[in-house]
C-alpha positions as CSV (number, residue, x, y, z in Angstrom):
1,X,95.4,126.3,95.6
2,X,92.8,123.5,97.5
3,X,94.1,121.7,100.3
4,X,91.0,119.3,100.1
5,X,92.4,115.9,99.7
6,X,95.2,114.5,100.0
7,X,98.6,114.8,98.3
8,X,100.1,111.7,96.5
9,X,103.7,111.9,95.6
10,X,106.1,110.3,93.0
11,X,105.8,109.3,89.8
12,X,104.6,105.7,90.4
13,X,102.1,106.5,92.6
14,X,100.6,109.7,90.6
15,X,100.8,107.5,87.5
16,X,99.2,104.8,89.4
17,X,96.8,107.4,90.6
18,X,95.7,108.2,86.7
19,X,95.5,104.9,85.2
20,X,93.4,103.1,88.0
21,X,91.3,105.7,89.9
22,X,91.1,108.8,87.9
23,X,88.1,110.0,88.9
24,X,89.3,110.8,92.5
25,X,92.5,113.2,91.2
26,X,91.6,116.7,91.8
27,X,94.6,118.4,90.9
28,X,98.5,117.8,90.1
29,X,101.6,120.1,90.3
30,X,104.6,119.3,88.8
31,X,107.9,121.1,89.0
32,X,108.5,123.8,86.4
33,X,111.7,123.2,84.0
34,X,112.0,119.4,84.6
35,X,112.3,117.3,81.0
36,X,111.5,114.2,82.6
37,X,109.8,112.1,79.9
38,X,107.3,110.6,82.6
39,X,106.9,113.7,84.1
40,X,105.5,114.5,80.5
41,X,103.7,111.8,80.2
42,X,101.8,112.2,83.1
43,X,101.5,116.1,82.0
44,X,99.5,114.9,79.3
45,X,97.4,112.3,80.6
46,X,95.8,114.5,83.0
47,X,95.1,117.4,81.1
48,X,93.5,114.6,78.4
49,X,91.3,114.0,81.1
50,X,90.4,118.0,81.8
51,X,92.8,117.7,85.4
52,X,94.4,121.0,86.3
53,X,98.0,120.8,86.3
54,X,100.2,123.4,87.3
55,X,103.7,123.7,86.7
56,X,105.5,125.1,90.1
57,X,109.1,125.9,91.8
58,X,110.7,122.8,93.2
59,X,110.6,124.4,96.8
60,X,106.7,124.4,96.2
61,X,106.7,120.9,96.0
62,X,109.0,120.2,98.8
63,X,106.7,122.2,100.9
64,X,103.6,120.6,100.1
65,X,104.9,117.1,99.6
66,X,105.7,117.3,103.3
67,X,108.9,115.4,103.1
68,X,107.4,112.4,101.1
69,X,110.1,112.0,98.2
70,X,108.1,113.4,95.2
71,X,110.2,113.5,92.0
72,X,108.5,115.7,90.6
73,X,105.0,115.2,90.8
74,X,102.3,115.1,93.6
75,X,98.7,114.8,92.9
76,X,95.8,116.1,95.0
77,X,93.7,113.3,95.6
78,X,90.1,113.3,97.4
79,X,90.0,108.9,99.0
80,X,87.1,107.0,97.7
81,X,84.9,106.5,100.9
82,X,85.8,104.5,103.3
83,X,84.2,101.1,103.4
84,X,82.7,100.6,106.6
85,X,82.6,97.6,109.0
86,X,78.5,96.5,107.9
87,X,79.8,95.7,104.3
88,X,81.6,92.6,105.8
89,X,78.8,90.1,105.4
90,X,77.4,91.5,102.0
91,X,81.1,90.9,100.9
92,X,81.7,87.7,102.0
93,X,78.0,86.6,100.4
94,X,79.2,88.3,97.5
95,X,82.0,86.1,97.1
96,X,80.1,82.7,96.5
97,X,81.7,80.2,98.9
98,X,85.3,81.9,97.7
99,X,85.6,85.0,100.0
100,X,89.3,85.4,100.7
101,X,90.1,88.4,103.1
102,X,93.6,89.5,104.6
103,X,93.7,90.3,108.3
104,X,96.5,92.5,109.0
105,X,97.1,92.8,113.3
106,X,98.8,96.3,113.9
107,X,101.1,96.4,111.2
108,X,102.8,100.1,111.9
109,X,105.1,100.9,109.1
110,X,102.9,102.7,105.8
111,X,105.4,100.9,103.2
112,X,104.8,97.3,104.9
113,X,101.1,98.3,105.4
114,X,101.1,99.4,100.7
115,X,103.1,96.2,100.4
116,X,100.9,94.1,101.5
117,X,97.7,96.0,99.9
118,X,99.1,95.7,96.8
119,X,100.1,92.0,97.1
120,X,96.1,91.8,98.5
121,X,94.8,93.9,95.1
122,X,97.1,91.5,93.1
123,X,95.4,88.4,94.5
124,X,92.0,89.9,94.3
125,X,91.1,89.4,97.9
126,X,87.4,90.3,98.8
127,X,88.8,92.9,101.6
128,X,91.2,93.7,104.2
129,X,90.9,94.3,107.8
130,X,93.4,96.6,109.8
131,X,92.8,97.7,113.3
132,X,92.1,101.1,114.0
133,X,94.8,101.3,117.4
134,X,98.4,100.5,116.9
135,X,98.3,100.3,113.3
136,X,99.2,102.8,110.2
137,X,96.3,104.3,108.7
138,X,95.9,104.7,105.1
139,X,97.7,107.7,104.6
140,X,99.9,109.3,101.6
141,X,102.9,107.0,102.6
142,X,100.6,104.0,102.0
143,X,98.8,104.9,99.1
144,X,102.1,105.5,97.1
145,X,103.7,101.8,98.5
146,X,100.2,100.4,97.3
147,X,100.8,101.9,93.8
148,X,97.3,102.6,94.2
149,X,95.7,98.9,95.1
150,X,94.8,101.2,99.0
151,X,92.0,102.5,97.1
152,X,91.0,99.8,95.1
153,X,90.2,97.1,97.4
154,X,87.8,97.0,100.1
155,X,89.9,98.3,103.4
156,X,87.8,98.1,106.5
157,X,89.4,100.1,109.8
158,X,87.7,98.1,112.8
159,X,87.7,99.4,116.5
160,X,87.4,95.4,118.4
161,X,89.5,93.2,116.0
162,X,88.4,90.4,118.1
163,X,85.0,91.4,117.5
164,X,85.2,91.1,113.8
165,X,86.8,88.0,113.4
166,X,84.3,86.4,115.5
167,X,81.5,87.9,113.2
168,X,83.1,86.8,109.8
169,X,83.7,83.2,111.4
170,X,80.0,83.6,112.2
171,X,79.4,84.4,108.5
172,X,81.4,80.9,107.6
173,X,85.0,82.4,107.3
174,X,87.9,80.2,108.4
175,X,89.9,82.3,110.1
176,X,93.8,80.7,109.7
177,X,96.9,82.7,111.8
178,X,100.6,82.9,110.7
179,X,103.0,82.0,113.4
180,X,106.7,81.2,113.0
181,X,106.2,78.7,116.0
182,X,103.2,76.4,114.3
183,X,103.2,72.8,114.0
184,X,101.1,73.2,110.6
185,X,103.2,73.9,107.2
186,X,100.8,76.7,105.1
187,X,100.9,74.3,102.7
188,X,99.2,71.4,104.4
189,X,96.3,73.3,105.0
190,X,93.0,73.9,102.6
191,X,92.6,77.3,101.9
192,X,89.8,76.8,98.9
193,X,86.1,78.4,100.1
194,X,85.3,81.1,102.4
195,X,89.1,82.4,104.2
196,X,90.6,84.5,106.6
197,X,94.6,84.7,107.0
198,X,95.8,86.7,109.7
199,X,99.1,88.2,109.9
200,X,100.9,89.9,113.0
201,X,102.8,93.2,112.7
202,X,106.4,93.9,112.9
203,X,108.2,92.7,116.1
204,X,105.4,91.6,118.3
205,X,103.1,89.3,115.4
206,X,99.6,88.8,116.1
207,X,98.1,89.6,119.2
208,X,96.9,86.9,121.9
209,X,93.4,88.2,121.7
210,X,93.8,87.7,117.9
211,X,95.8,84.6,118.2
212,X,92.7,83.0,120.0
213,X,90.4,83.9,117.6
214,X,91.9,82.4,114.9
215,X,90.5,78.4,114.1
216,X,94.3,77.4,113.4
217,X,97.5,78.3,113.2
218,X,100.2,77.9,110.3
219,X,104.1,78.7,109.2
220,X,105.6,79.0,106.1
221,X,108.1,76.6,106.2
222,X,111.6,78.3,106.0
223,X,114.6,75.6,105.7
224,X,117.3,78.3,105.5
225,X,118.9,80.1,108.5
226,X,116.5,82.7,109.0
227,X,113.5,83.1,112.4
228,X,111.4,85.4,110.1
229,X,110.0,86.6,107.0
230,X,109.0,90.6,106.8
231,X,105.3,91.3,107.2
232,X,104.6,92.1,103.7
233,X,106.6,89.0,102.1
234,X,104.6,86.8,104.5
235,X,101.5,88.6,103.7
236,X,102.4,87.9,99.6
237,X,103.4,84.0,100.3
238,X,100.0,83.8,102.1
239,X,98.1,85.0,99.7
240,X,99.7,83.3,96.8
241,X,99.1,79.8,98.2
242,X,95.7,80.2,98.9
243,X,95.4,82.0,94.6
244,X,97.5,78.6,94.0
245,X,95.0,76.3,95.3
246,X,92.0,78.3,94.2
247,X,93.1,77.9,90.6
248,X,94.1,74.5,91.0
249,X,90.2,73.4,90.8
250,X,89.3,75.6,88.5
251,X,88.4,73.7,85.1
């Protein structure tokens, strides 16, 4: 059996995994004996598509999956390569005036980290930045949360966040923070043309380095009796404003 790649497991995320980014699934195993109609289903689809599949023991798939809860099915799956850092500005030129990119400041926990991809593939941001200290990387965990989004959006891994938010406001990005103690409501604020919104990780937000880079600063106003919102519900409230207003001008 290959070990190149990397193992995605559950049903979601295989299935996810065959429906939007089929050419990258090398190989799937799924345990022998199980009459899961899904597990079927997704049986079928890949051996459509010429994919070996194998049909192993349960305790092979525990040992492979690693401890990520499987169900059933893993998937052996080779990344697309990794956009790099230089594909910034060709991006945001790319997006005519409308470049909308997620900045995400050391968020540490892979399921926040797929949440928030996936809430980024569903508003069809241009790309998203993560630092490549203190954050999660895009690993198995991630991929699976991101129901596959990970690898279907632009996800640049940058070394000087600081660095690369003053070259995309160089490139005519406005480059907007969320922070609980703003004087600015999100929803006061333009976020139509070329846009950055930066989000904090868990705990400790963004970073002052980061916070000073930013050209404002915003909240999402929150009447009820709570201080916060978690990351990825932030990140999806963000994003949805700015795909709120966007649409509003369109004929």
């Amino acid at each position: 059996m290959s070990t190149k790649g990397t193992w995605i497991a559950g049903i979601n995320a295989v299935s996810a995994a065959l429906e939007h980014d089929l050419s990258h699934v090398r190989e799937i195993l799924v345990e022998a004996g199980s009459k899961n109609p899904r597990l079927t289903e997704i049986e079928e689809t890949a051996r459509r598509h010429e994919i070996s599949v194998r049909r192993v023991a349960l305790q092979a798939l525990d040992g492979v999956a690693g401890g990520l809860r499987h169900q059933g099915v893993i998937a052996r799956y080779e990344a697309p390569r990794q956009v790099e850092e230089s594909a910034l500005p060709e991006l945001i030129e790319a997006a005519n005036g409308a470049a909308l990119i997620l900045v995400l400041d050391g968020v540490q926990d892979p399921h926040n980290l797929g949440a928030c991809l996936r809430s980024a593939a569903a508003a069809g941001v241009t790309a998203v930045i993560i630092p490549k200290d203190k954050a999660a990387p895009i690993n198995a965990t991630v991929r699976k949360t991101s129901a596959g989004a990970a690898d279907r959006i632009p996800v640049i891994s940058v070394t000087n966040l600081a660095r690369t938010l003053r070259a995309i406001k160089d490139a005519g990005v406005w480059v907007y923070g969320l922070d609980g103690e703003a004087s600015t409501g999100l929803h006061s604020v333009d976020f139509r043309g070329n846009v950055a919104l930066v989000l904090g990780g868990e705990g400790e937000g963004m970073r002052r380095l980061t916070r000073e880079h930013c050209d404002g600063l915003v909240k999402i106003p929150m009447p009820g009796d709570m201080e916060s919102l978690n990351v990825s519900v932030a990140t999806g409230v963000a994003l949805f404003e700015a795909v709120r207003q966007r649409l509003e001008i369109k004929p």
